[in-house]
C-alpha angles and dihedrals in degrees: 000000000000089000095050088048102059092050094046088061095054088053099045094241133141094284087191099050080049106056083039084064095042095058098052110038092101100044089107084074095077107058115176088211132017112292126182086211127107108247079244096072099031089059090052087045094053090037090055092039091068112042098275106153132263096262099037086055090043090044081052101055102033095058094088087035088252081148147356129301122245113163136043096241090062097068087052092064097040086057098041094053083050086048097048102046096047087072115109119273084003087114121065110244123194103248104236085060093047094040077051093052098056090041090057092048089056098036096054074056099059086052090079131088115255096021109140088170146003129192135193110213142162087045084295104318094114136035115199118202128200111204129200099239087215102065102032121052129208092257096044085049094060083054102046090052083062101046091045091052081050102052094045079053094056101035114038144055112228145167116238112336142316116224100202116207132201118198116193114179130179120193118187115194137191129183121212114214 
């Protein structure tokens, strides 16, 4: 709805009438028996049902592209939903595919030389990777960094982004007798 109303402003449209729409474009989602249409329409159905105006209803049952558009404010919340769920985490994701996802981040990081560890955080939007120092330098960690980044690219299919991290730590420890 935030997201429809600003749009909406920078186009000079009805921001209200926009957010309205944005709010309850879903509201098909949620039947209270079984139903063959597509929430899409059912929204539209219940919006109509009970006095929502022409656009909001029209808003409603284009944003899957149901039917057809016929106002400008229905684009916007077809683009704002697309906009919104592409957000990380925003779709809901069955958990073995998502437990998968973060295995096979860590697991194209234990493919390189040198790797000790490798985590998936952030819900996978991160990958932290402990390096041995003796075996990866500074400068190969930089690198690594890099080739790892390259291979997630080619290999997965991800939402947003993954920052990958290589941590490369010496410790160097006397002991005074």
């Amino acid at each position: 709805a935030k997201l429809c109303g600003i749009m909406a402003a920078e186009l000079g449209l009805n921001v209200k009438l926009a957010k309205r729409a944005g709010l309850l474009h879903d509201i098909g989602k949620v039947p209270d028996t079984e139903s063959d249409l597509p929430h899409a329409l059912l929204g539209m159905q219940w919006a109509e049902k009970y006095g929502e105006k022409e656009e909001v209803c029209n808003a409603i049952g284009a944003h899957h592209d149901e039917i057809e558009m016929k106002y400008l404010i229905s684009p916007i919340i077809q683009v704002c939903d697309a906009i919104s769920g592409a957000r990380p985490g925003a779709r809901r994701q069955v958990l073995d595919s998502y437990i998968q996802r973060l295995k096979d981040l860590e697991d194209i990081a234990f493919g390189f030389n040198g790797v000790k560890n490798a985590y998936a955080i952030q819900a996978g939007r991160e990958l932290r990777v402990i390096v041995e120092s003796e075996k990866v330098s500074d400068d190969m960690a930089s690198s690594l960094s890099f080739e790892i980044s390259q291979k997630i690219q080619t290999e997965m299919t991800y939402p947003g982004q993954v920052k990958i991290t290589v941590i490369r730590e010496t410790r160097a420890v006397n002991i005074a007798k």
